[in-house]
C-alpha positions in Angstrom: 57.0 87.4 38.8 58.5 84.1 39.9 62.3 85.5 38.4 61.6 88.8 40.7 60.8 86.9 43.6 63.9 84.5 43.2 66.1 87.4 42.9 64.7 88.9 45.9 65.0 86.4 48.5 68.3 84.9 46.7 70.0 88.6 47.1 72.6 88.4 49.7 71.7 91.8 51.5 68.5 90.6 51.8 69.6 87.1 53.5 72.1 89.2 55.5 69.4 91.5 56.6 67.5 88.7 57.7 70.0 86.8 59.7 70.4 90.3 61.4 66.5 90.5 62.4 67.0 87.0 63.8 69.8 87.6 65.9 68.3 91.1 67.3 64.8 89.3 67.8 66.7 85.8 69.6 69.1 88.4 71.4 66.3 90.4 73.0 63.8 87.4 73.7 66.7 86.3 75.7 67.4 89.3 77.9 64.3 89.6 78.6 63.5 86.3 80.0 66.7 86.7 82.6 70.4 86.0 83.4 69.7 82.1 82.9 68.9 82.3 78.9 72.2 84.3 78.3 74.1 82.4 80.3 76.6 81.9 78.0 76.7 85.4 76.8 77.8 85.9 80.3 80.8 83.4 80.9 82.0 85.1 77.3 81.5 88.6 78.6 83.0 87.9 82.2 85.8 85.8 81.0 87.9 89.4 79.4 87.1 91.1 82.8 88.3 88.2 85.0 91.4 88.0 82.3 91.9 91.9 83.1 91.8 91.0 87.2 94.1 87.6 86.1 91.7 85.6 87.6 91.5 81.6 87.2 88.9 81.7 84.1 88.3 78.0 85.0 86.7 78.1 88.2 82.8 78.8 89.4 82.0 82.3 89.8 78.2 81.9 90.6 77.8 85.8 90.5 78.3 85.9 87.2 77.2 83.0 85.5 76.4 79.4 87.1 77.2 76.7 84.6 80.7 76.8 83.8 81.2 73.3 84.4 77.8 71.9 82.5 79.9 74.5 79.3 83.2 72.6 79.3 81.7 69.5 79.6 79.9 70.1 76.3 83.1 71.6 74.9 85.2 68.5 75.6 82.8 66.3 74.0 81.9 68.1 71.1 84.5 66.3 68.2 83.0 62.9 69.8 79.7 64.3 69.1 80.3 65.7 65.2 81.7 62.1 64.5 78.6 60.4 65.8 76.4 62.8 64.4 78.2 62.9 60.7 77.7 59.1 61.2 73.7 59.5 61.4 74.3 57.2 64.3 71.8 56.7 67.3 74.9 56.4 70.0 74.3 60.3 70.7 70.4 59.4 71.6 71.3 56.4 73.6 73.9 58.1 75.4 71.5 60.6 76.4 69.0 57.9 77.7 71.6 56.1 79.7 72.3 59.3 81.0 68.3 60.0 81.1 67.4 57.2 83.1 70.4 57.8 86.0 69.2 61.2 86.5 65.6 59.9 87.0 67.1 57.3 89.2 68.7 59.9 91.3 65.0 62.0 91.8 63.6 58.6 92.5 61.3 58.6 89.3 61.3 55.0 88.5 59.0 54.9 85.8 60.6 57.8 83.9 64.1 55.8 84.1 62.8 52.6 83.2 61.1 53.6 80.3 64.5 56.1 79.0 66.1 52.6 79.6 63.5 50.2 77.3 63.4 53.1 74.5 67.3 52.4 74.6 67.2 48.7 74.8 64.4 48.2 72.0 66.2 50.7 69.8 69.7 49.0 70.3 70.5 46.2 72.5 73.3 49.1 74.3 70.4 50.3 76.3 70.2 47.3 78.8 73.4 48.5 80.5 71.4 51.3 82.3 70.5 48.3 84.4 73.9 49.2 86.4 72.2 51.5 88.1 69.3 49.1 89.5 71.3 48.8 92.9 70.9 52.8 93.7 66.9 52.7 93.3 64.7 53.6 95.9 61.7 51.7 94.9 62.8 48.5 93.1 59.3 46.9 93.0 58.1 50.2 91.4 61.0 49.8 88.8 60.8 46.1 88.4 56.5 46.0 87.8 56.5 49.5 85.3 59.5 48.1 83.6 57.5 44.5 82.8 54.2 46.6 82.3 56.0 49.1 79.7 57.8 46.7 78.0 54.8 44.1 76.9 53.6 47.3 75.6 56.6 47.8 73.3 56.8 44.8 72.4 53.1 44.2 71.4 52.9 47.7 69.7 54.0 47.0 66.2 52.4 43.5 65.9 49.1 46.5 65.8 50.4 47.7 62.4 52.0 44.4 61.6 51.6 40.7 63.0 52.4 38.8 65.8 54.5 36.0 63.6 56.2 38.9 62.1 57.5 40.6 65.0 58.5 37.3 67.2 61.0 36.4 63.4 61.7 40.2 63.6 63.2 39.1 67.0 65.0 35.5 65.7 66.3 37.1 63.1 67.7 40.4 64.9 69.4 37.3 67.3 70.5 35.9 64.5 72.3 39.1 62.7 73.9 39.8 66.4 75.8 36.6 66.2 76.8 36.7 62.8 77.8 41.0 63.0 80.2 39.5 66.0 82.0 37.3 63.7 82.2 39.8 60.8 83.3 42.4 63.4 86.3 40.5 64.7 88.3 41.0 61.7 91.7 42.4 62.1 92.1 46.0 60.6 88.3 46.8 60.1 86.7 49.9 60.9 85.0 47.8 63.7 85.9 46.6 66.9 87.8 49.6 67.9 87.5 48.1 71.4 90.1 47.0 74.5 89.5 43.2 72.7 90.1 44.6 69.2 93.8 46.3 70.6 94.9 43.1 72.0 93.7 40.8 68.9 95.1 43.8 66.6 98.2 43.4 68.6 98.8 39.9 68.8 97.7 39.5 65.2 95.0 36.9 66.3 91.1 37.3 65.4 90.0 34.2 66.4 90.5 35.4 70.2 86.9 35.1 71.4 85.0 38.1 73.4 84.6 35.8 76.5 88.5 35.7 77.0 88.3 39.6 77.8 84.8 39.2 79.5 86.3 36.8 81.9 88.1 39.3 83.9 86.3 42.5 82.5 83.0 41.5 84.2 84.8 40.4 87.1 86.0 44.3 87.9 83.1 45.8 86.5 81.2 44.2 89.0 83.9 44.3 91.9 83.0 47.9 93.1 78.9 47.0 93.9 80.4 45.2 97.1 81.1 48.7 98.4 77.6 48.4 99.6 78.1 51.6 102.3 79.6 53.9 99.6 76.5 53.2 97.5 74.6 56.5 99.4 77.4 59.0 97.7 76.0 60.7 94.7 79.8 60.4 93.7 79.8 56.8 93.9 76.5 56.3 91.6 78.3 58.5 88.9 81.5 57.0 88.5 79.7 53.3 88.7 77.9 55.4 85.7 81.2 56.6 83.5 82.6 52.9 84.6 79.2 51.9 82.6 79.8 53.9 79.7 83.2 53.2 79.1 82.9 49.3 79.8 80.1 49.1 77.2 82.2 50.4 74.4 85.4 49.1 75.2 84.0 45.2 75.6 82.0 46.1 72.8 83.1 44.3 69.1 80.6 46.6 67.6 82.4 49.4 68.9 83.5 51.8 65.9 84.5 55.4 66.2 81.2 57.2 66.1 80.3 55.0 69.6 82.9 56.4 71.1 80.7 59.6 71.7 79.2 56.9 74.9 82.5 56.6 76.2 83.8 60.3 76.0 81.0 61.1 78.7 82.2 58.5 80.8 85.5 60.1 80.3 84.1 63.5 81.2 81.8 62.1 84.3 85.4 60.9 85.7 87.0 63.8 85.4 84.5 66.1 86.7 84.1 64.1 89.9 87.6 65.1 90.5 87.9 67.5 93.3 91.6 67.3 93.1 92.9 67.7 89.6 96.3 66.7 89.6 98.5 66.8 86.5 98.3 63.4 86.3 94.2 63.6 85.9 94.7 66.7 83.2 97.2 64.7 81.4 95.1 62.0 81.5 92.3 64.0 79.9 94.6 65.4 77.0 95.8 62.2 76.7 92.1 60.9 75.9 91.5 64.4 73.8 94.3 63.7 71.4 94.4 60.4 70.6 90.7 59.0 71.1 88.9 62.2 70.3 91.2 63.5 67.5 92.9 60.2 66.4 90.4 59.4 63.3 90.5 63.5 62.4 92.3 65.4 60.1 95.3 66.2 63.0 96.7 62.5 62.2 98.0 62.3 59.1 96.4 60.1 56.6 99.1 57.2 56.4 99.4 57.5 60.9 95.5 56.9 60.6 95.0 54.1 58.3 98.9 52.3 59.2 98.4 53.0 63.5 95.3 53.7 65.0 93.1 52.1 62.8 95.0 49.4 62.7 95.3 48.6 66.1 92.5 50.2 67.7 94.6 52.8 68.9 91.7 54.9 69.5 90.6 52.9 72.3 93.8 52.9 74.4 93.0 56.3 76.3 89.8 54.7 76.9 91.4 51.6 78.2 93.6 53.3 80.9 90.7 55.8 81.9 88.2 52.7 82.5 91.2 51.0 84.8 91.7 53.9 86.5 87.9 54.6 87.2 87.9 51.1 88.6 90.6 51.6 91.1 89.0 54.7 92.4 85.7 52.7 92.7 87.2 49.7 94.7 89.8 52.0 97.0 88.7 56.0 97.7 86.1 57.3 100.2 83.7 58.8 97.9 82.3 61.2 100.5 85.5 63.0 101.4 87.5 62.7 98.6 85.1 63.9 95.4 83.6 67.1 94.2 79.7 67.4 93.0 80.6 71.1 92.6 
């Protein structure tokens, strides 16, 4: 019976047969709830018949489908994605709370962002950049007193299933691994500090170069743009302070390996976007960031390039490097209410 049964549900047709029912069952569900659930079914279907009128397949054509944009933003940040995810790593989740916790800034929901903010902070350190943000809230006390009030609750909850002595060492000792990953980290030739600092110690061939070198004027020009206190009412403005964000925290980063890099790709993206002009400047500087930060650890390198160049030298942060300075110019010198798109 148990031999019959095997043989059934092992049989190909069968499994082929089911996949079939699935598809038709998911396919139908979907039409019948509306345009919006086959929404991608529709850019597919409407990009032959705008290809027959040789129309740009690139731009927004509401009428047919409404989130062509949201689609290639996805697209361009799926190989960052597959390494992070092959990696088991949490930087896809954090990313998504950084990017969590802005949103719910934006709709003025302070506790929501504050608490997508602690998750990320009590799950990796990472999460206390969504802090960059603080300057565009509405209600600060709001976000200030929930932010207290949830975190005493995080930080009591597992002395409930543990101790209190436990948890406060689970916190000198999680100190004390920080310090000592930073020193293991700034090793030339690792697979860590793929970072702006790891480049320039890879470069000049000296590890002992210490993080606060690059911090000195990295902070400094991170920071520079929050003077623009009247362009801080542009939506645009708040994003691009939030791809500087992402990039910055991976680039002055010695943890920084090439599954983070997922963190810094939407930063990428975010800039790019916000372009209302794209020049062939900005779309070279996008390939430029798709080749050799996206696809330099991948397959398209060859093995010897990998392991002799861009691992080596951190390589893979370059793009990353020159998209992050570039983000800061725009953030200290353009009028973000004339001269970007929220389209």
């Amino acid at each position: 019976m148990k031999e019959k049964f095997l043989k059934i549900i092992l049989n190909p047709k069968y499994i082929f047969g089911v996949y079939l029912i699935i598809s038709v069952v998911t396919a139908v569900s979907k039409y019948l709830r509306g345009d919006y659930a086959i929404n991608n079914y529709l850019i597919f279907k409407n990009v032959f018949f705008n290809t027959l009128h040789q129309k740009n397949l690139f731009i927004h054509y509401p009428d047919l489908y409404f989130d062509s944009k949201k689609a290639l933003f996805g697209l361009f940040c799926l190989q960052e994605y597959i390494t992070a995810a092959l990696s088991l790593q949490f930087n896809i989740a954090l990313t998504g709370l950084l990017l969590l916790s802005a949103v719910y800034i934006y709709e003025k929901k302070e506790v929501k962002s504050v608490t997508a903010i602690l998750v990320g902070v009590f799950v990796k350190i990472y999460g206390i950049v969504g802090l960059s943000q603080f300057f565009f809230i509405k209600n600060k006390t709001k976000f200030i007193l929930s932010g207290l009030a949830i975190a005493a609750i995080f930080f009591v909850l597992p002395m409930t299933y543990s101790s209190p002595k436990f948890v406060i060492q689970c916190y000198a000792d999680w100190f004390q691994s920080i310090v000592e990953k930073n020193n293991e980290n700034q090793v030339l030739g690792n697979m860590q500090d793929i970072s702006l600092m790891g480049f320039f110690r890879r470069i000049l061939g000296d590890a002992s170069i210490s993080n606060l070198v690059f911090l000195a004027f990295g902070l400094p020009l991170f920071a520079a743009p929050y003077f623009r206190i009247k362009q801080y009412k542009q939506y645009a403005f708040q994003l691009m302070i939030l791809a500087s964000t992402l990039l910055f925290l991976v680039l002055f980063s010695s943890s920084s390996e090439s599954p983070t890099y997922i963190i810094a790709i939407v930063g990428v993206m975010i800039w790019f976007f916000l372009q209302k002009k794209r020049t062939p400047l900005v779309i070279g500087l996008l390939v430029f960031v798709i080749i050799f930060t996206c696809f330099s650890t991948s397959d398209l390198f060859p093995k010897y390039v990998r392991h002799n160049y861009i691992i080596k030298y951190s390589l893979k942060a370059v793009p990353c490097i020159v998209i992050w300075l570039r983000v800061t110019y725009e953030l200290l010198t353009k009028d973000f209410e004339k001269n970007y798109s929220l389209e």
